[in-house]
C-alpha positions in Angstrom: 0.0 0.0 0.0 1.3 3.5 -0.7 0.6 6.4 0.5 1.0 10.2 0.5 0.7 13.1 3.3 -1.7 14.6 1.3 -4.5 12.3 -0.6 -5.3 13.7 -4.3 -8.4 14.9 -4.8 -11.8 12.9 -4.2 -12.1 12.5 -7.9 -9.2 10.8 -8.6 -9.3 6.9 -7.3 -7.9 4.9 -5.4 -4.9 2.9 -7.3 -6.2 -0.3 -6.4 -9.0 -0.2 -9.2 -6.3 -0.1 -11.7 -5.6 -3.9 -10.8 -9.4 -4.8 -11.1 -12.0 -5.2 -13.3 -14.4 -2.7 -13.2 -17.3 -4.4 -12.0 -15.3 -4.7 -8.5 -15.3 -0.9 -8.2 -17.5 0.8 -5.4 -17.1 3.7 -3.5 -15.4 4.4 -0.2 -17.3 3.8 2.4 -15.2 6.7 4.4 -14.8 9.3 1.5 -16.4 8.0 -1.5 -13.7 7.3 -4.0 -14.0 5.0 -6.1 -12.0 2.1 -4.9 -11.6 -1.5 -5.1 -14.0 -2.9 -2.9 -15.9 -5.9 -4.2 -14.7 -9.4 -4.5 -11.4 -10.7 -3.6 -8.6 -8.6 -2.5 -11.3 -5.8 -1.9 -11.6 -3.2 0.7 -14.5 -0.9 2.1 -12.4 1.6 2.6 -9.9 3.1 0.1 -5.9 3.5 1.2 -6.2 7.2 2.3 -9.0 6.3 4.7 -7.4 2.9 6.0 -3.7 4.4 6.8 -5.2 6.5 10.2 -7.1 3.4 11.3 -3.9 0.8 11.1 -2.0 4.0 12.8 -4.4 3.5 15.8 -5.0 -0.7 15.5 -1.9 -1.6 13.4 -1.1 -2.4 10.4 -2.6 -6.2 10.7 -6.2 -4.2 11.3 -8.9 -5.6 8.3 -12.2 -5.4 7.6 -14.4 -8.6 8.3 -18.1 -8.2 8.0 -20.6 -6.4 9.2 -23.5 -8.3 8.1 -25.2 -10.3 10.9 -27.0 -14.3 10.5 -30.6 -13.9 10.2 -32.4 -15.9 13.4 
């Protein structure tokens, strides 16, 4: 993952949708860029957004689910 004091703008996205196809492209669920998010290797969140939460939980932080079994 790379990443830059400043984030370019909103518009641009994140570099992980240049190694997808473009069906697995969604938006950020923290600032709406368009990101890799579906399928595997996907992320809710794009690189700008992740980097303050593994400063806080570390760098082996991921997202799991956060869809619940119905009863």
């Amino acid at each position: 993952m790379t990443s830059s004091a400043f984030p370019p703008p909103i518009s641009e996205p994140d570099p992980s949708t240049f190694t997808c196809s473009g069906s697995l492209v969604g938006p950020c669920s923290g600032c709406q860029r368009s990101t890799h998010k579906y399928g595997s290797g996907g992320l809710p969140i794009c690189q700008w957004c992740l980097t303050p939460v593994q400063e806080n939980w570390g760098t082996a932080v991921r997202f799991n689910n956060t869809r619940t079994q119905a009863g």
